[in-house]
N, C-alpha and C positions, 0 to 999 in steps of 0.2 A: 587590196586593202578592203577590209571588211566594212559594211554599209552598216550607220547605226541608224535606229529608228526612231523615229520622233515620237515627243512626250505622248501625243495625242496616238500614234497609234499604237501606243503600249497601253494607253489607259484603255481605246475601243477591246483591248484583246484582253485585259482585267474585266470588263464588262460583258463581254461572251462567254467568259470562262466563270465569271458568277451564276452567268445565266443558264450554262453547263450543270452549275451544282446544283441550284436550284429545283431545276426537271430533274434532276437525277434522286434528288431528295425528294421531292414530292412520289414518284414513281417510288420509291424504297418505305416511303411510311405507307401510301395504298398498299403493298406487298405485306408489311406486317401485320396493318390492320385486317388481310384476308387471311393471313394466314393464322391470329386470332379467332377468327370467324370461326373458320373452321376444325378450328381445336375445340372449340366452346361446343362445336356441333357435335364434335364426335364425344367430350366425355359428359355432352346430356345424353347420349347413345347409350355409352359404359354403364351411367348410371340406371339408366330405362332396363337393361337390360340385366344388372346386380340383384335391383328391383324385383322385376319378373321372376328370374331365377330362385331367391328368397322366397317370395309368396309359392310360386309353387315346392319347393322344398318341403313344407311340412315341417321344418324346425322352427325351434322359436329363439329368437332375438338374442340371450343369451348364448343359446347353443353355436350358434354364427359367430356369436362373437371372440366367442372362447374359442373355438375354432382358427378363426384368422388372426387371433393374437397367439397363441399356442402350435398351431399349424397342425392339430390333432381333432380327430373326431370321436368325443368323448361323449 
């Protein structure tokens, strides 16, 4: 015959198992929060280096533009 268990030790095990989520949640938004972080780092990077590449190109603002809207270099 199967043993049942009392009210109290189904609640203590509802109470671990919140406590489960919990740490599991907190640990999963730090994890997004970094890995924000580091997206943000890398496309100020992309940009820094769009940048760069632009200034030394020698083309001007239109010419880039029309360019990467048209994907020719006119």
């Amino acid at each position: 015959m199967a043993r049942t268990k009392s009210m109290a030790t189904i609640e203590n095990e509802i109470a671990e198992a919140k406590e489960v989520v919990l740490k599991t949640k907190a640990k999963h938004e730090a994890a997004i929060a970094n890995l924000e972080a580091v997206m943000a780092r890398k496309d100020e990077l992309v940009a820094k280096d769009l940048l760069d590449a632009f200034q030394k190109s020698g083309k001007s603002y239109d010419a880039v533009m029309r360019f990467l809207k048209e994907g020719s270099r006119k």
